[in-house]
N, C-alpha and C positions, 0 to 999 in steps of 0.2 A: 913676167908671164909665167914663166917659172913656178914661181913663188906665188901665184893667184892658182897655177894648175895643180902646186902644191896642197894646198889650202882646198881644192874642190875635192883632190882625191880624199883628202882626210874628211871634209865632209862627208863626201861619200861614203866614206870608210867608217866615220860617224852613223853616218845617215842607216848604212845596211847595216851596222853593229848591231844599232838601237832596233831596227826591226826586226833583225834577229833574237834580240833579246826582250821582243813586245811578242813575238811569235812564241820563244820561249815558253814568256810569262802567259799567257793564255791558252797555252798547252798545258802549262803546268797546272791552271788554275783550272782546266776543263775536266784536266785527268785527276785533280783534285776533288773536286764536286760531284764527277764522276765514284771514285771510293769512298766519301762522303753517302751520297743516296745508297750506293751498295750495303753501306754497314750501316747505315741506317734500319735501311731494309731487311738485313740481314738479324739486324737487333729487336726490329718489332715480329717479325716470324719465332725466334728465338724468345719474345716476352712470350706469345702468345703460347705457344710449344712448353712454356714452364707451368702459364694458369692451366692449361690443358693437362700438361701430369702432375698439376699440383689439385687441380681437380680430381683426374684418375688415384690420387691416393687417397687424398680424404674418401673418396668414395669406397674404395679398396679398402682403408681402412673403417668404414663403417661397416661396410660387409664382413669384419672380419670382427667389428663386434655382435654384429646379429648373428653368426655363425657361433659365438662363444656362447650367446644370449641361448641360441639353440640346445646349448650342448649343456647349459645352469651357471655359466660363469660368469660374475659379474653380480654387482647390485643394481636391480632393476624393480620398478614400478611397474605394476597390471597396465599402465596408462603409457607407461614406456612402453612394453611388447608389445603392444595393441599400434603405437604409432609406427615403431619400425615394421611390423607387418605389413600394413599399411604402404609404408613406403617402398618395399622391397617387394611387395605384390607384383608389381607390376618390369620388374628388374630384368635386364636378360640373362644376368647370370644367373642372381637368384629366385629368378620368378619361379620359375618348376619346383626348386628346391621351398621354397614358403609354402606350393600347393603341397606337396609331398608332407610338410611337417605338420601343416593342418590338420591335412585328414589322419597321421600319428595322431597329434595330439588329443581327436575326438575319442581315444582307447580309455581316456582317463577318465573317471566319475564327473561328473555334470557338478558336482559339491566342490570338486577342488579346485581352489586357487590356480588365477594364470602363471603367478611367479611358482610355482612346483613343479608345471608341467613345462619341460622340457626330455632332452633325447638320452642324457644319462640315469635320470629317472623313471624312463618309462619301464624299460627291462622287468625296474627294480617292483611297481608299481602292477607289471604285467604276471610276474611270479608269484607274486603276494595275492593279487587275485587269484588267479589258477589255485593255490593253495590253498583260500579260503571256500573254493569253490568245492575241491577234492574232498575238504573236512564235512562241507554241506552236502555234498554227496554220499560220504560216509554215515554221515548220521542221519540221512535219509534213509539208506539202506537198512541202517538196525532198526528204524521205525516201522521200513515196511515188511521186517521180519516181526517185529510189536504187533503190528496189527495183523499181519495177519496169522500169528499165535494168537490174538484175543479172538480173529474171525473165526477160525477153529472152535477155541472156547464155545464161543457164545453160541456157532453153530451145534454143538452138543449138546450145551446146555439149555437152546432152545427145541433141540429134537428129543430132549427126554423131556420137557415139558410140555408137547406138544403128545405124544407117548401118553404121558400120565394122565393130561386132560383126556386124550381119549375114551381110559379107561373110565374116568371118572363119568362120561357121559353116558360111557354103555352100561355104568352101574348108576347112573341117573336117571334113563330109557326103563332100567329093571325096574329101581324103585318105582316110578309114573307110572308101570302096567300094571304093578301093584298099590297102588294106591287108586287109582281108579278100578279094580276089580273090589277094592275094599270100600269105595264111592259110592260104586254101582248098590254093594249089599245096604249100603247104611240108606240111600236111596227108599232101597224097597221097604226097607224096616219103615222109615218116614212115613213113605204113601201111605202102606199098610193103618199104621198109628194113627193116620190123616182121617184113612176111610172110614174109625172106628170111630174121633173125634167129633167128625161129620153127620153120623148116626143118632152119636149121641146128642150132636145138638140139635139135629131136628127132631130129636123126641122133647128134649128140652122147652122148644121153641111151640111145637105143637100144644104143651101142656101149657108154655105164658101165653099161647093164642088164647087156648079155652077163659084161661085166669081172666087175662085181660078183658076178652070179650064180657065176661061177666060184671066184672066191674065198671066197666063204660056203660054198659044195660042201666046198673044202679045208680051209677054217678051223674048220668045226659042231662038229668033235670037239675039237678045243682049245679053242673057245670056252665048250665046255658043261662041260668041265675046269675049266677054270681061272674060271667063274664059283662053279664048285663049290663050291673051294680058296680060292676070296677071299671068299665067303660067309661059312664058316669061319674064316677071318682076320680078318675087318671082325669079327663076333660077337665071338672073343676078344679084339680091341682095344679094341671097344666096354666089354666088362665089364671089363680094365685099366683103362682110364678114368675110366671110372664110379668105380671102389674106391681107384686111387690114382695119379690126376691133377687136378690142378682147371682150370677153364676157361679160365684164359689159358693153359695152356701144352699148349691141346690143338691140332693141326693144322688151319691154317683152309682148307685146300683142296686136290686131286688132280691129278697131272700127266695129260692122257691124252693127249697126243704130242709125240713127241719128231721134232725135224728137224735137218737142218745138220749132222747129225755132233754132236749134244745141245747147239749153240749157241742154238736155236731150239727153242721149248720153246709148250704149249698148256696152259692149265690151268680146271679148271672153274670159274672165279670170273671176275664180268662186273657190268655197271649196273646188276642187282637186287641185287649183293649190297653197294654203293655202293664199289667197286674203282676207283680212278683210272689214269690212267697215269704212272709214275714210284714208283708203291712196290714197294720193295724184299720181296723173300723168302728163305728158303736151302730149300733144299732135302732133307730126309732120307728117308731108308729108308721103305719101305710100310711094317715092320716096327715103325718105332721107339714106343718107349714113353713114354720121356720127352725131347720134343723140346729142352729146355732143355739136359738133358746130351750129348742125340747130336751126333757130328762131321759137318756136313755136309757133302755131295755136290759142295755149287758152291751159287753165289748169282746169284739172277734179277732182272731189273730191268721191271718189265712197261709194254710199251711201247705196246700197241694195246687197248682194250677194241671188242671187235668184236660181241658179243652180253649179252643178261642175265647167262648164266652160262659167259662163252666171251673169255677175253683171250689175248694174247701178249706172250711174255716172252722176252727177252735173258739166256742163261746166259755167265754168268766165273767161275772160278778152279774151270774142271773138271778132272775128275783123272781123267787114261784110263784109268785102272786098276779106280777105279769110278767106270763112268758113267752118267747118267740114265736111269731107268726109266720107262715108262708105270705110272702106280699109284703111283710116288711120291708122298712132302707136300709141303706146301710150308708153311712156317710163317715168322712174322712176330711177332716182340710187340708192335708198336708199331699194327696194324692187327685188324681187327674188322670181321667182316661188319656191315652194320648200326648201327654206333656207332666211337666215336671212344675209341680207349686212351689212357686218362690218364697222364701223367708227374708226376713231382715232383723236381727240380732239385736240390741240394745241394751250396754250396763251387766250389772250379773247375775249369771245365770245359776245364783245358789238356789237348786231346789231341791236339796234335804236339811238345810236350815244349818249348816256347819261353818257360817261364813269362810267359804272358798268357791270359787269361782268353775263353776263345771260346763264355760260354755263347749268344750271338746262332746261333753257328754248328751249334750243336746242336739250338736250339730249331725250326731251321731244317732242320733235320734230318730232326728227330722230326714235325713236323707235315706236310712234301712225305712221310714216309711212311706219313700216314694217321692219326698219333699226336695227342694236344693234350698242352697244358701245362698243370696245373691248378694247381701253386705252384713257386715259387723262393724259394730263401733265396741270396746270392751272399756273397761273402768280407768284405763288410762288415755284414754280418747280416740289411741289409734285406731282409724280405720283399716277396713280390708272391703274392696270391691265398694260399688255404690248398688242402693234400689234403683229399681229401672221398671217400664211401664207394666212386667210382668210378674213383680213381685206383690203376692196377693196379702201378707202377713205380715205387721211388723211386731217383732214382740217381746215386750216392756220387760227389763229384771227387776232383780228385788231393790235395786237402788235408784230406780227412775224418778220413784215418788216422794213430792218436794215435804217440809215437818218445817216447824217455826223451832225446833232446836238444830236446825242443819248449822256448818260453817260456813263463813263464806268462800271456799273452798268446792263445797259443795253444791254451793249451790251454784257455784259455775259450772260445775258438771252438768248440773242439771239442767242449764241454758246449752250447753253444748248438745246435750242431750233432745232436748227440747227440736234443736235445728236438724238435727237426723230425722227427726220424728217428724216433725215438719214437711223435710222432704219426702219420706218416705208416702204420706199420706195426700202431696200435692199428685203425685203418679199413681191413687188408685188404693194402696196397702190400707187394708182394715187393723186396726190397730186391738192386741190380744196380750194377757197376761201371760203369764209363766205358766202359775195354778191350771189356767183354762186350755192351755196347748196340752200340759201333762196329762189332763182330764179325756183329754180326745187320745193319746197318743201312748198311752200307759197307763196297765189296769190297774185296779185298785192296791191289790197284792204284790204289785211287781217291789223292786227294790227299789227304795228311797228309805237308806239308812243315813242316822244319826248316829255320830263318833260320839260315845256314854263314857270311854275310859275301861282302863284294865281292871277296875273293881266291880263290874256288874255279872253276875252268872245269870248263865244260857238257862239255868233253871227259874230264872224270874219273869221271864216271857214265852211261858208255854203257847205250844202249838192249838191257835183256833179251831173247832171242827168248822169246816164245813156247808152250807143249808143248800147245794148243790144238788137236786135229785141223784139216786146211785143211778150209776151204770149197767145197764145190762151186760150179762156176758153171753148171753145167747144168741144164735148165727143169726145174721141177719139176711133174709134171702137175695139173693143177685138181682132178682128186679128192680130192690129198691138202692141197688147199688152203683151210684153216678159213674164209679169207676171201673164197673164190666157192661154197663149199661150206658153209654154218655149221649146216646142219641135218643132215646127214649127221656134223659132228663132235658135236653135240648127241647121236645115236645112241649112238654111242661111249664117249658118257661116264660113269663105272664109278657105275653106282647108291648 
């Protein structure tokens, strides 16, 4: 009994050990797990509290290179300061201070780089302008001491020119009262001379009234004759013409006086009919029909155009036998009231027999008499210009014409020849010799010299006289003078 109540105590004593030492153990392990969770907890507050200032450095430390970046230290890219601005915009510590450097920074030139502009540079940057402004101020200053030393100047120098003109005007005022007081006298002398001129021509005038009147008394019955008879005339030459002449070879104008013994000659053609001086005419018959084949009278050189339809003309190689008439033609081929007679050239134009080629001298010819030249072919083929519907002439040289001793050479010229000539004559050109141009267009006496050589003397071809009627030298009166008189020869002139 004993030894069972033994045995219970120690169980017991077992039994409350063990849950003394279960109580223990599960204190121990509570207050374990308990300092457990605490450091735990205590460890992730503590991680957390690290990234948090290991955060606040980095960040600190980048503000502490944007601060350097501020100040020029460091290497940094335009692309770098532009990002940390960026980033630090919006900062609370450095937010103010990025505005603040900003509007610094707009101090600097628009031209300069962002890596230059920073806060130790600006100073430098800000001096340096100031300075260069101070030298531009400076030499602004002595310029506008320059100028206005030259405004000076020039103000002097235009108030003495202004001075001077003055004078010059008030002795240009003098002059003009005197010169028009010397106006005025020359005036009166004028008038005066005027009213004495005036006297005298109406005494003048009353004495051609009487003349004249007499002479119309005498003349009315031959006048009214022989308007009669050249009415008649003019009619039947007119319808010859018409029926069989054609227009160039009809007479381009009428003698109506004749002076000098027929040296001195008056024809109705003047500056409306576009007549110059220096071309040439011949002269034929009132009568004639066909001016190309008649022999003419003599050849005219006309030397004065004195009205529209009113010139004067120098006759040579008259023939006293027959001489100029009032009512005569005058005809020209190479002239055209009103236009310009075409030529067409052909081969060469030797015509003083020196075999050389003088078409310069022809073309110079034809054109002082009113003529043009609308083409040329010359001895080597080449042309110049074509004939065309208004070239009236074509005219043949002295090589046109084909010989049974020609080369053949030659005579291919002369097929060449031949085809100009051709054309020329398919458009209307009358076809004319050298001889027969120079006949109309250059008087007998004119020059067309032969080269004889340096052994011929000037004393082996004396000087021809003459069979020219002489000249008067006695005045001839103003009546009969075209050139103080021109409307009275206007009268005259045969309808």
């Amino acid at each position: 009994m004993a030894v069972r109540d033994k045995n219970l105590v120690a169980w017991q004593a077992y039994v409350i050990t063990m849950a003394f030492i279960s109580v223990g153990l599960m204190l121990g392990m509570f207050f374990l797990y308990r300092t457990y969770a605490d450091t735990a907890k205590r460890s992730a507050e503590m991680s957390t509290k690290y990234n948090d200032t290991l955060s606040e450095a980095k960040k600190s430390e980048a503000r502490v290179t944007r601060l350097k970046a501020m100040l020029g230290y460091g290497q940094h890219t335009s692309e770098d300061l532009q990002a940390m601005a960026q980033e630090f915009a919006a900062d609370p510590t450095l937010g103010e201070v990025e505005k603040d450097f900003a509007e610094q920074m707009k101090l600097f030139a628009k031209s300069d780089k962002d890596t230059d502009k920073n806060l130790l540079k600006l100073p430098k940057f800000l001096m340096d302008t100031i300075r260069l402004r101070n030298e531009e101020l400076d030499r602004a200053r002595k310029r506008e001491v320059e100028i206005q030393k030259e405004q000076a100047d020039t103000l002097a120098r235009e108030t003495a020119a202004r001075e001077d003109a003055q004078k010059k005007m008030a002795q240009a005022i003098q002059d003009l009262e005197a010169e028009r007081s010397k106006h005025v006298q020359q005036v009166t002398t004028l008038n005066t001379e005027k009213d004495a001129i005036a006297k005298q021509f109406a005494d003048n005038k009353a004495l051609f009234d009487k003349k004249l009147a007499a002479l119309t008394a005498s003349n009315s019955a031959l006048d009214a004759k022989n308007k009669e008879q050249a009415g008649v005339i003019a009619d039947q030459q007119a319808l010859l013409v018409a029926f069989r002449e054609d227009d160039f070879a009809a007479p381009q104008g009428d003698i109506i006086s004749v002076e000098d013994g027929g040296q001195t000659v008056w024809i109705n053609l003047g500056s409306a009919d576009g007549l110059k001086e220096g071309v040439p005419f011949n002269v034929i018959p009132s009568d004639t029909i066909k001016p190309t084949k008649e022999k003419f009278k003599a050849r005219l050189l006309v030397t004065r155009i004195v009205d529209a339809h009113l010139a004067r003309a120098k006759a040579t190689d008259l023939n006293p036998r027959n001489p100029i008439m009032t009512g005569d033609k005058v005809y020209s081929p190479a002239w055209r009231a009103g236009r310009s007679v075409g030529f067409a050239l052909v081969g060469s134009m030797d015509f003083d027999g020196n075999f050389q080629d003088d078409t310069e001298m022809i073309k110079d010819l034809i054109v002082a008499s009113g003529g043009k030249i609308d083409a040329i072919m010359d001895t080597k083929l080449a042309t110049q210009g074509k004939p065309t519907i208004g070239t009236a002439f074509i005219v043949m040289g002295t090589d046109t014409v084909d010989s049974e001793n020609m080369s053949a050479d030659q005579r291919a010229k002369i097929q060449k020849y031949a085809g100009f000539i051709k054309e020329a004559k398919s458009l209307g050109a009358t076809q004319m010799s050298l001889d027969n141009l120079l006949s109309y267009l250059k008087p007998k006496n004119s020059d067309r010299t032969i080269s004889l050589g340096n052994r011929i003397s000037g004393a082996d071809f004396p000087i021809q006289q003459s069979n020219n009627p002489p000249i008067s030298t006695g005045r001839v009166s103003d009546f009969y003078n075209p050139s103080k008189n021109p409307e009275e020869f206007k009268k005259r002139k045969p309808n």
